[in-house]
N, C-alpha and C positions, 0 to 999 in steps of 0.2 A: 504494500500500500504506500501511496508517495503523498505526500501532503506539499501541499502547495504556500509557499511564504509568501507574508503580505508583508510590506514594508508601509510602516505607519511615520509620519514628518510632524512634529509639533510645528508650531507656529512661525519661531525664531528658523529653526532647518528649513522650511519654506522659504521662508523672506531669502532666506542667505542661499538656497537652489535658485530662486528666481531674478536673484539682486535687484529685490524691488524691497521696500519697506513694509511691518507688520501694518500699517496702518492702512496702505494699498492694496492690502491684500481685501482687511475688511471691506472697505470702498465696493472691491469685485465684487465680494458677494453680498453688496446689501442692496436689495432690490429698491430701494429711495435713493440710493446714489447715482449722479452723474457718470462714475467711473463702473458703473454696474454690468459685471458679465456674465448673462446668463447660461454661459459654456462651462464660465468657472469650477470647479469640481466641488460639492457643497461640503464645510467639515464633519467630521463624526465626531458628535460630544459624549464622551468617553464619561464626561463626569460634569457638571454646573461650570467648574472651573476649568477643564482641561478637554482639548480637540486637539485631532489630528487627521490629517490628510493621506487619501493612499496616495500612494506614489504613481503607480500604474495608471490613476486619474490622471496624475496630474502631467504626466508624459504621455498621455493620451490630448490633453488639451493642449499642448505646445505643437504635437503632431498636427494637430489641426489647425492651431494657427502658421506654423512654417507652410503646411499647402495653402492654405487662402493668401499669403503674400506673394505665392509664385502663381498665380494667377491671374 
């Protein structure tokens, strides 16, 4: 039997893969934002105080955006 690894990113490991700021991250996903992307990968709140993002999301949504610029 093989089990499959998910790789989970808090907030700050986000900001610093995407070198963008934790606060632009929020921006992304908040649907009353200006900077709002609803491609965005939503976080998993683990706990009130603590989220994380799969990975696999979220190099799924750069995949997608690197194609929409080559076109």
């Amino acid at each position: 039997m093989t089990t499959k690894s998910i790789t989970l990113l808090n907030l700050q490991d986000l900001a610093n893969y995407l070198n963008i700021s934790a606060s632009t991250i929020y921006r992304m996903i908040d649907a009353k934002s200006a900077y709002h992307d609803p491609q965005f990968p939503q976080p998993i709140h683990l706990s009130s105080r603590s989220v994380r993002w799969r990975f696999e999301q979220i190099e799924q949504w750069l995949e997608k955006k690197r194609h929409c610029k080559t076109e």
